[in-house]
CHARMM internal coordinates of N, CA and C (Angstrom, degrees):
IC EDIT
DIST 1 N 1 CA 1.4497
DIST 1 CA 1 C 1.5243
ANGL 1 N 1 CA 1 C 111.35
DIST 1 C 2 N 1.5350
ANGL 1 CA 1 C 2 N 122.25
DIHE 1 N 1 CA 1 C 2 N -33.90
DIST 2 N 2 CA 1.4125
ANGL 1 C 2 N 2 CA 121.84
DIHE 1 CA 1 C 2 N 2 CA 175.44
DIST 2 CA 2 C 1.2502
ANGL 2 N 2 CA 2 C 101.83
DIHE 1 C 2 N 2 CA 2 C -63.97
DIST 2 C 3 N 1.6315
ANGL 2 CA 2 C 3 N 139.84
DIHE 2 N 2 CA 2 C 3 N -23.62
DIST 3 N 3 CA 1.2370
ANGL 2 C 3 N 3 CA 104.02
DIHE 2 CA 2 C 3 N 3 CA -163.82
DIST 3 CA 3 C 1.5307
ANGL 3 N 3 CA 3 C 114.02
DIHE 2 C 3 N 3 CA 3 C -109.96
DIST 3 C 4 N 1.5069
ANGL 3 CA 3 C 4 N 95.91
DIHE 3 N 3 CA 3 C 4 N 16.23
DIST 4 N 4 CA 1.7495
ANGL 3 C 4 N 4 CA 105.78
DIHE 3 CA 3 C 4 N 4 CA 174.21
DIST 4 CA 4 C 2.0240
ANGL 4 N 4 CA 4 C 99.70
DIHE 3 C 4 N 4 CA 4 C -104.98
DIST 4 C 5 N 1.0005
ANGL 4 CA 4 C 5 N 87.77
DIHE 4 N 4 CA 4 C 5 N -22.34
DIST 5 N 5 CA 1.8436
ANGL 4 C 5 N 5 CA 75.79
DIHE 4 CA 4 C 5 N 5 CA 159.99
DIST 5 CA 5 C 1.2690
ANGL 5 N 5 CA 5 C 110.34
DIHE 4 C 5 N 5 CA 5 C -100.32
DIST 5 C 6 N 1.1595
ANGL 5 CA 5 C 6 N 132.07
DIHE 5 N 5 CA 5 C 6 N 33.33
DIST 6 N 6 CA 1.5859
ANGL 5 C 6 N 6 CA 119.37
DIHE 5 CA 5 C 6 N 6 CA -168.76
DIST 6 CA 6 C 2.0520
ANGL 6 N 6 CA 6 C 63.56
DIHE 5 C 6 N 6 CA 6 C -128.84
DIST 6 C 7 N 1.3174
ANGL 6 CA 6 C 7 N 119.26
DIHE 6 N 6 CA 6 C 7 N -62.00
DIST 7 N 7 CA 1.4990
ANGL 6 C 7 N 7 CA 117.48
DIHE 6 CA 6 C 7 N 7 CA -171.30
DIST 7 CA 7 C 1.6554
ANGL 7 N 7 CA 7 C 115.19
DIHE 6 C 7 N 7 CA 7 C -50.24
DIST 7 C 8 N 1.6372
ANGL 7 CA 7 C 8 N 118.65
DIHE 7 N 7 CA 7 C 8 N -25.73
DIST 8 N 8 CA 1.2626
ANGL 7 C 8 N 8 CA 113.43
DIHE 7 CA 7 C 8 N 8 CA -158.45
DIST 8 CA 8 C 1.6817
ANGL 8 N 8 CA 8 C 84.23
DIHE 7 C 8 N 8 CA 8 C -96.14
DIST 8 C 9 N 1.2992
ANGL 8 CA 8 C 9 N 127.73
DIHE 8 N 8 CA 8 C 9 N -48.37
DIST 9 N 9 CA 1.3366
ANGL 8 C 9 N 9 CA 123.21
DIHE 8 CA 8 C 9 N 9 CA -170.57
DIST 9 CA 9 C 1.4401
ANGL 9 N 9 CA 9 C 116.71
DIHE 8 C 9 N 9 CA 9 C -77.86
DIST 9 C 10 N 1.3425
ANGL 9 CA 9 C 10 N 135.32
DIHE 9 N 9 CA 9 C 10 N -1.00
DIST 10 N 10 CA 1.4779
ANGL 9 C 10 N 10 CA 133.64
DIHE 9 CA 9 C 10 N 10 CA 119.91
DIST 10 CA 10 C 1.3972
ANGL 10 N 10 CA 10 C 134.40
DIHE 9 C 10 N 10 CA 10 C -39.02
DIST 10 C 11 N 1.3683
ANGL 10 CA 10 C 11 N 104.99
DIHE 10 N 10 CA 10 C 11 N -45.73
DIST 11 N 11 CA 1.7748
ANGL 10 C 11 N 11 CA 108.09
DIHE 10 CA 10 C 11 N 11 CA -176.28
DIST 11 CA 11 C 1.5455
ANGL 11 N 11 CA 11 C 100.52
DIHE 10 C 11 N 11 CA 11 C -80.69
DIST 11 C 12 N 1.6648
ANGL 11 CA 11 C 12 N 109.79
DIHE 11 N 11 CA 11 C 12 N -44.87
DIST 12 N 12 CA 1.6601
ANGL 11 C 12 N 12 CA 85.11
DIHE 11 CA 11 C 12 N 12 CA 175.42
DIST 12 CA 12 C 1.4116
ANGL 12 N 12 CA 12 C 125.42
DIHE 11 C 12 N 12 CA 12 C -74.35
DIST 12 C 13 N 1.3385
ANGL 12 CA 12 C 13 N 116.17
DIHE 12 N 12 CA 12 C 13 N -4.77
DIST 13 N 13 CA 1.6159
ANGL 12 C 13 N 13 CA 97.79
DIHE 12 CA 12 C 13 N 13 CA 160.29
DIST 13 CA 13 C 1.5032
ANGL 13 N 13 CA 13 C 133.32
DIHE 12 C 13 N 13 CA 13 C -76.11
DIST 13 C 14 N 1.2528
ANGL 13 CA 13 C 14 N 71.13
DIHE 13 N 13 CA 13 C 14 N -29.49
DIST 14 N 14 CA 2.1597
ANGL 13 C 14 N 14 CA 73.77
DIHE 13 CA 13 C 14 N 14 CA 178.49
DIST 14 CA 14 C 1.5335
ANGL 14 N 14 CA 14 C 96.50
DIHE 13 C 14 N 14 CA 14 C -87.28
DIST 14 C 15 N 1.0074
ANGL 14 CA 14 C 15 N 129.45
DIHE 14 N 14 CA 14 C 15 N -7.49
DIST 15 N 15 CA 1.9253
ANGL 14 C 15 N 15 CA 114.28
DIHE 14 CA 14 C 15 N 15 CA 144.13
DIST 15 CA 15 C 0.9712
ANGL 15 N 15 CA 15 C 92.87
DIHE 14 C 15 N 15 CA 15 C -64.09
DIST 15 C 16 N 1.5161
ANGL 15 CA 15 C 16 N 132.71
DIHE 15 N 15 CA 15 C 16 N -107.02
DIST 16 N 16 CA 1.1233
ANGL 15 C 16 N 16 CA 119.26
DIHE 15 CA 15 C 16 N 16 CA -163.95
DIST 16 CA 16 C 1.5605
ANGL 16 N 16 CA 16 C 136.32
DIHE 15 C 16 N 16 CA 16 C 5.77
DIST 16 C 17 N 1.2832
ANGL 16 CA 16 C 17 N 106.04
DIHE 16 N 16 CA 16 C 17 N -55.69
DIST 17 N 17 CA 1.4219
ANGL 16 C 17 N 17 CA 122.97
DIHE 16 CA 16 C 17 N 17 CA -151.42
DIST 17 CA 17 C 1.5985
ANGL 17 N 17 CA 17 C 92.50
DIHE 16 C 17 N 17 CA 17 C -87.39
DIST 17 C 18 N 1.2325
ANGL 17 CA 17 C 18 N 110.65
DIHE 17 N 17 CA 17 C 18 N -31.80
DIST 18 N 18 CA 1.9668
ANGL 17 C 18 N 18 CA 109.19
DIHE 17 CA 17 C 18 N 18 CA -162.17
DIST 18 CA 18 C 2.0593
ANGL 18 N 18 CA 18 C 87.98
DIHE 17 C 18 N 18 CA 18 C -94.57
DIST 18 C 19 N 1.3359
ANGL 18 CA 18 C 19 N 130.88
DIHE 18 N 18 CA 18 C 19 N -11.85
DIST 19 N 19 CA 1.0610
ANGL 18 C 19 N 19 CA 142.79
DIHE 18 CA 18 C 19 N 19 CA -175.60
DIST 19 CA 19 C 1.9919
ANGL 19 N 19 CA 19 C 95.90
DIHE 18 C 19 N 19 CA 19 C -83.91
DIST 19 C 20 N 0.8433
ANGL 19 CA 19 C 20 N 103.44
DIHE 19 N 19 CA 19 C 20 N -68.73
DIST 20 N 20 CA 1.3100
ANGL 19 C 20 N 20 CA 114.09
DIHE 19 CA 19 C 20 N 20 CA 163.40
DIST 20 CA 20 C 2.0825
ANGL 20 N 20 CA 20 C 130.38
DIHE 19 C 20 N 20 CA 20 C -21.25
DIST 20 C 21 N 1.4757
ANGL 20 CA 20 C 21 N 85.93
DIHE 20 N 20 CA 20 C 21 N -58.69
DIST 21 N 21 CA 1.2382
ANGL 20 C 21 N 21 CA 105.15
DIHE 20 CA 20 C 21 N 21 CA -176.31
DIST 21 CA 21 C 1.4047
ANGL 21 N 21 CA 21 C 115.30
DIHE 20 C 21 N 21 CA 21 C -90.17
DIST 21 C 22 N 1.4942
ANGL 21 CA 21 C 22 N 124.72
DIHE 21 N 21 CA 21 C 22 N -27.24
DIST 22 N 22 CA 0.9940
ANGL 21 C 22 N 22 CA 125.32
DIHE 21 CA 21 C 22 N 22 CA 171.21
DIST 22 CA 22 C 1.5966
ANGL 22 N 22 CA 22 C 123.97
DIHE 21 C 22 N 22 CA 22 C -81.96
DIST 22 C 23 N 1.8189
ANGL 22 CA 22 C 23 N 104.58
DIHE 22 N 22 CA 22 C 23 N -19.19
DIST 23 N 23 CA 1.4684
ANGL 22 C 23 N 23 CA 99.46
DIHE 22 CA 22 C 23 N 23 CA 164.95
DIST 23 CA 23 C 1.3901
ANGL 23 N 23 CA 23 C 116.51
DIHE 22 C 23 N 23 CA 23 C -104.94
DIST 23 C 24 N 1.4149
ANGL 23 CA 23 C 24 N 128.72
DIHE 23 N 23 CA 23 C 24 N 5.00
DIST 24 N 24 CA 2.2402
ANGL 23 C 24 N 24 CA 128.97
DIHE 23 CA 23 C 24 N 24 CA 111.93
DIST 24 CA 24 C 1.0018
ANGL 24 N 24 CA 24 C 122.18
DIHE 23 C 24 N 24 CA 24 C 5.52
DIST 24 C 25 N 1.4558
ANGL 24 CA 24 C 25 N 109.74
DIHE 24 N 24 CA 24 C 25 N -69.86
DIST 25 N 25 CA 1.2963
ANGL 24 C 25 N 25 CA 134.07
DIHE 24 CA 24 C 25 N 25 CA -153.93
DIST 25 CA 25 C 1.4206
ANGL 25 N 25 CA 25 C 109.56
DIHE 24 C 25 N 25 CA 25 C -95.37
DIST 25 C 26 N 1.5159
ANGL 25 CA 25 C 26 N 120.69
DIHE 25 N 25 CA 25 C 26 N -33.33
DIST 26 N 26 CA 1.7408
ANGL 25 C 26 N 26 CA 119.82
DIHE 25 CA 25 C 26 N 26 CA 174.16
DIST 26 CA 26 C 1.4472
ANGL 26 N 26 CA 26 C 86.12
DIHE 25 C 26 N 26 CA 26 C -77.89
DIST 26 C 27 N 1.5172
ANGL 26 CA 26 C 27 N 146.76
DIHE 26 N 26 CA 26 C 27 N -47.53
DIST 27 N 27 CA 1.2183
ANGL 26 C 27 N 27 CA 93.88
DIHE 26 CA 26 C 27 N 27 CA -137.67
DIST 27 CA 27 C 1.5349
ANGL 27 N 27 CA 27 C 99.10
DIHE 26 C 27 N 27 CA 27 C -135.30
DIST 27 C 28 N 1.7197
ANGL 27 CA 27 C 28 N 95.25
DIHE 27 N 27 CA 27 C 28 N 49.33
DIST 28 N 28 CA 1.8226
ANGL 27 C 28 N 28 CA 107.71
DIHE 27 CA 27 C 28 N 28 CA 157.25
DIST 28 CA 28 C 1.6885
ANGL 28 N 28 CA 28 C 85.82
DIHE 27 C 28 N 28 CA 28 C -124.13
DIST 28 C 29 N 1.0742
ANGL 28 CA 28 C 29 N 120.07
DIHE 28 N 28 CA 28 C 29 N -22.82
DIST 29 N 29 CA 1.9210
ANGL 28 C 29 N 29 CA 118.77
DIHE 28 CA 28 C 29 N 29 CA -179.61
DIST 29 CA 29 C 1.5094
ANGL 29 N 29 CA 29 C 85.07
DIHE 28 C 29 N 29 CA 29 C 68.04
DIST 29 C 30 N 1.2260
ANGL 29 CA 29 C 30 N 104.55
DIHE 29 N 29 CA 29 C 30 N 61.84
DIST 30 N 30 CA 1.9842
ANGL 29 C 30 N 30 CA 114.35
DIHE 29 CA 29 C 30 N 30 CA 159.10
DIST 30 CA 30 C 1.3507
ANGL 30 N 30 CA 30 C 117.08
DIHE 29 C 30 N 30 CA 30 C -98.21
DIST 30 C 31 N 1.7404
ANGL 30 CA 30 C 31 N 109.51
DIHE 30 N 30 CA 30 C 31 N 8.88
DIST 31 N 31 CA 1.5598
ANGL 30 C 31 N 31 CA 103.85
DIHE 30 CA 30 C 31 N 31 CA 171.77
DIST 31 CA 31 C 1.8607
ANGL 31 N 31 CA 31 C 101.21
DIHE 30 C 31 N 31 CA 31 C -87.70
DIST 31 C 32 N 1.7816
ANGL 31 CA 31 C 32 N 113.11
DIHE 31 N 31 CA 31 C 32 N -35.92
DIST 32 N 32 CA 1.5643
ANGL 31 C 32 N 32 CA 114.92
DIHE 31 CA 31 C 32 N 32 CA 173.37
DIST 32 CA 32 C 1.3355
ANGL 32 N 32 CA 32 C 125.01
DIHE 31 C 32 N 32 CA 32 C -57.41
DIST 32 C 33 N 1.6952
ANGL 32 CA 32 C 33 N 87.12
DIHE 32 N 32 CA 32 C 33 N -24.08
DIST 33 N 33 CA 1.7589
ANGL 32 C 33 N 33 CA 84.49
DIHE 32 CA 32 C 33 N 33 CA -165.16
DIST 33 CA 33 C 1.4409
ANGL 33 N 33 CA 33 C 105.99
DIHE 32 C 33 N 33 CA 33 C -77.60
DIST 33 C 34 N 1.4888
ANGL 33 CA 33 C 34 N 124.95
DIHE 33 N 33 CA 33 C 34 N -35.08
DIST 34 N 34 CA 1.1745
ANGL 33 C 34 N 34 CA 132.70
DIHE 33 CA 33 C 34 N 34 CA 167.06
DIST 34 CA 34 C 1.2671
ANGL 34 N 34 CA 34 C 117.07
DIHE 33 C 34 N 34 CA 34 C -60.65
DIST 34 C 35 N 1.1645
ANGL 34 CA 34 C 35 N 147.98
DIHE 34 N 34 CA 34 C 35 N -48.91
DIST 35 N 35 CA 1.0449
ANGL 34 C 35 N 35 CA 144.36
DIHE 34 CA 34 C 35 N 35 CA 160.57
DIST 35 CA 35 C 1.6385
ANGL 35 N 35 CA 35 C 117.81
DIHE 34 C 35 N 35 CA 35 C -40.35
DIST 35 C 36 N 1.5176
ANGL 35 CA 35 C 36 N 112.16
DIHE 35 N 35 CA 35 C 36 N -45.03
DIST 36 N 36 CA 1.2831
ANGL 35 C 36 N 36 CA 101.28
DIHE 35 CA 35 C 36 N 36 CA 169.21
DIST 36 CA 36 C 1.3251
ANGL 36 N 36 CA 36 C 107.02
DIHE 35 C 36 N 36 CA 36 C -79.45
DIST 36 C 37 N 1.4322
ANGL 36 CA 36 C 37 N 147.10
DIHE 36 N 36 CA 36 C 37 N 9.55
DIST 37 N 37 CA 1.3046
ANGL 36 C 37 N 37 CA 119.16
DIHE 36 CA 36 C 37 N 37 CA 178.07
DIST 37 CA 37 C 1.5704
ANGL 37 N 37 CA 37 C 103.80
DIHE 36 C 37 N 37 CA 37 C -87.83
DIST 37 C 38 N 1.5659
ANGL 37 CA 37 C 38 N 121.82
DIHE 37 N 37 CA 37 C 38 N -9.29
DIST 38 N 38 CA 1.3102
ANGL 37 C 38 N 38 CA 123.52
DIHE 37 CA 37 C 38 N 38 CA -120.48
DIST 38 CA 38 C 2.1336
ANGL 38 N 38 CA 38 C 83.33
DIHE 37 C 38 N 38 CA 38 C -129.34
DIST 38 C 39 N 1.0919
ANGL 38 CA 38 C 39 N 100.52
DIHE 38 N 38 CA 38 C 39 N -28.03
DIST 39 N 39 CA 1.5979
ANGL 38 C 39 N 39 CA 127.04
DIHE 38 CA 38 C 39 N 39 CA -169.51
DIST 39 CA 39 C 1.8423
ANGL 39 N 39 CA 39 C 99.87
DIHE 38 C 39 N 39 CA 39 C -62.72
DIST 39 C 40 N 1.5945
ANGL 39 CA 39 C 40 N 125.05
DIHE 39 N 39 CA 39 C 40 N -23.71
DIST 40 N 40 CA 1.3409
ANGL 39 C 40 N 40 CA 94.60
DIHE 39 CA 39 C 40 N 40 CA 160.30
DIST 40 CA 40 C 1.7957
ANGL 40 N 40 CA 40 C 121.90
DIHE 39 C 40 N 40 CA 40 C -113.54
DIST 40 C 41 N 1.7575
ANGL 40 CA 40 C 41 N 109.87
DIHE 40 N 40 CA 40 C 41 N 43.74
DIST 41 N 41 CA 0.8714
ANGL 40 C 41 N 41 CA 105.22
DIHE 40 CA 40 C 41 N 41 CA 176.08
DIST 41 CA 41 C 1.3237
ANGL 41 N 41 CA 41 C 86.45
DIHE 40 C 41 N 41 CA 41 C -114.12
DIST 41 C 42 N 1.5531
ANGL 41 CA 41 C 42 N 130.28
DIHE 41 N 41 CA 41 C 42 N -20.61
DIST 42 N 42 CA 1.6497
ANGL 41 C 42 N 42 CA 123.70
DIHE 41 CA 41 C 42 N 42 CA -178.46
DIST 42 CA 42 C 1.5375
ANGL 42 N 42 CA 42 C 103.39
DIHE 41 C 42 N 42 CA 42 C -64.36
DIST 42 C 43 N 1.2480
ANGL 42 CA 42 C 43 N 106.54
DIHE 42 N 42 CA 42 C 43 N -48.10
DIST 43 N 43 CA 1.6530
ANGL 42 C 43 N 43 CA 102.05
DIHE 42 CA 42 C 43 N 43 CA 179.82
DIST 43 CA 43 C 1.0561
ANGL 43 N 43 CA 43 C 123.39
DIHE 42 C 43 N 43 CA 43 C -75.49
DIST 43 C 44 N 1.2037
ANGL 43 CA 43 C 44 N 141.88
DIHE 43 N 43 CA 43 C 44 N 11.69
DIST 44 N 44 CA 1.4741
ANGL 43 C 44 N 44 CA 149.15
DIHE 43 CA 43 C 44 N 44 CA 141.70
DIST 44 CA 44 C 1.2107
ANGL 44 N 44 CA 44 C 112.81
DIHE 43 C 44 N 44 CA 44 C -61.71
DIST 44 C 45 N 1.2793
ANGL 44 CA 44 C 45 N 116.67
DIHE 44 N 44 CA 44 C 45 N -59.85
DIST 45 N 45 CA 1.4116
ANGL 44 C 45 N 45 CA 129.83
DIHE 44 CA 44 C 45 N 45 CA 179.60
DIST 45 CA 45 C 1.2938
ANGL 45 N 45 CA 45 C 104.97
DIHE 44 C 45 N 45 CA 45 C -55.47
DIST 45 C 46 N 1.4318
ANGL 45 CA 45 C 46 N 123.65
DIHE 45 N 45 CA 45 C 46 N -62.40
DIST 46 N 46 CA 1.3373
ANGL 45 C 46 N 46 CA 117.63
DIHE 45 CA 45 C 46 N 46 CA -171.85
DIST 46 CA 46 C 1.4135
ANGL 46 N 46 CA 46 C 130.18
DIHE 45 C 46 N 46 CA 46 C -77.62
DIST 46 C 47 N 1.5422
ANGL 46 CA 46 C 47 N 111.87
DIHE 46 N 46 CA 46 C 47 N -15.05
DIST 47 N 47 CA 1.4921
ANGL 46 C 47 N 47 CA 96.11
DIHE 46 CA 46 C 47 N 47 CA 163.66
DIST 47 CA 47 C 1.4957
ANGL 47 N 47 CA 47 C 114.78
DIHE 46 C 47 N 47 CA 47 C -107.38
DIST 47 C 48 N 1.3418
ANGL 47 CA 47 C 48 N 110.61
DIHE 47 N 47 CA 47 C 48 N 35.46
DIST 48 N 48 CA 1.0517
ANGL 47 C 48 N 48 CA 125.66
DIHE 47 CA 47 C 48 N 48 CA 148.21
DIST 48 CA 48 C 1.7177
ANGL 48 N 48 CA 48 C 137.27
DIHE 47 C 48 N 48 CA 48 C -105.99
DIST 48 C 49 N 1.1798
ANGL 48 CA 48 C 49 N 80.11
DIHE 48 N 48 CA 48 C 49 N 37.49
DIST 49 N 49 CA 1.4110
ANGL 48 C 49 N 49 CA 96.38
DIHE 48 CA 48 C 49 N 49 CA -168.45
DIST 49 CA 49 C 1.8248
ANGL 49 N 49 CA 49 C 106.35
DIHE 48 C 49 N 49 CA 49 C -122.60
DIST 49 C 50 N 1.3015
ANGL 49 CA 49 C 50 N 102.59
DIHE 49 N 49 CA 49 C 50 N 131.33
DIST 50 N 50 CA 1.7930
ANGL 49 C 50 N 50 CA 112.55
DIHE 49 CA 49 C 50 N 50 CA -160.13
DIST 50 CA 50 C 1.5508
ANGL 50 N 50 CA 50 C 85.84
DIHE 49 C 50 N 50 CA 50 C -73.70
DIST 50 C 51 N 1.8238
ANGL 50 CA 50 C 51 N 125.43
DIHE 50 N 50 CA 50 C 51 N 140.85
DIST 51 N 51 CA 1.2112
ANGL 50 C 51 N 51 CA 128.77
DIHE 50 CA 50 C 51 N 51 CA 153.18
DIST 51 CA 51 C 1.2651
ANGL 51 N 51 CA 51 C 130.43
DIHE 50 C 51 N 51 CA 51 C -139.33
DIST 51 C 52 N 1.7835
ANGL 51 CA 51 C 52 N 120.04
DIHE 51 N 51 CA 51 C 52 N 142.98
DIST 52 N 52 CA 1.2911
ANGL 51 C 52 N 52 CA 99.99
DIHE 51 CA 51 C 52 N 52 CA 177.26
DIST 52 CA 52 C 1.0445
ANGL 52 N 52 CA 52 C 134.36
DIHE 51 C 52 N 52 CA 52 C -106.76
DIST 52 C 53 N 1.1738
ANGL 52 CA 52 C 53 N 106.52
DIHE 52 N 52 CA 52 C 53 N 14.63
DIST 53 N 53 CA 1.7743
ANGL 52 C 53 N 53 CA 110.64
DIHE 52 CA 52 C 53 N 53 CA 150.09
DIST 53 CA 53 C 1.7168
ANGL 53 N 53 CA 53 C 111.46
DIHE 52 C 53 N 53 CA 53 C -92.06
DIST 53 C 54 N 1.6247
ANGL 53 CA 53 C 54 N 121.84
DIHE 53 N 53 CA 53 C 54 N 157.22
DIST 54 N 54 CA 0.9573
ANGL 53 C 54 N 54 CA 116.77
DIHE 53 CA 53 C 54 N 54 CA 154.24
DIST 54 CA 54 C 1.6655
ANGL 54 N 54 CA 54 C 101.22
DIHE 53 C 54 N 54 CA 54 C -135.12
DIST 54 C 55 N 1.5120
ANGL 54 CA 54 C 55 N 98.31
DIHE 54 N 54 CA 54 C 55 N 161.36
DIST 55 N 55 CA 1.4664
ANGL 54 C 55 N 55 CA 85.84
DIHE 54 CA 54 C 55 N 55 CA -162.50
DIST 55 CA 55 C 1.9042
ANGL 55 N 55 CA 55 C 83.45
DIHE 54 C 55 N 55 CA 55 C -104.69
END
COOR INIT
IC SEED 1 N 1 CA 1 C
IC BUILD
């Protein structure tokens, strides 16, 4: 029995922990901010990119 509460109170921490980090991340909006830091190396890349459509 200790080692299924030693198993159940492991898994809920790392819920915890990924619960934690993922509401970090909603509610400083550090997935936008990164994205905008990251947003003028995409557009380098991408309008550098040969196409044969243009719209």
């Amino acid at each position: 029995m200790k080692l299924i509460g030693k198993i159940i109170l492991k898994v809920f921490l790392a819920v915890f922990a990924l619960f934690a980090v993922t509401f970090t991340v909603y509610f400083f909006n550090l997935d936008m901010k990164a994205t905008s830091l990251l947003e003028p190396l995409f557009i380098k890349h991408y309008d550098s990119m040969e196409r044969k459509y243009y719209l």
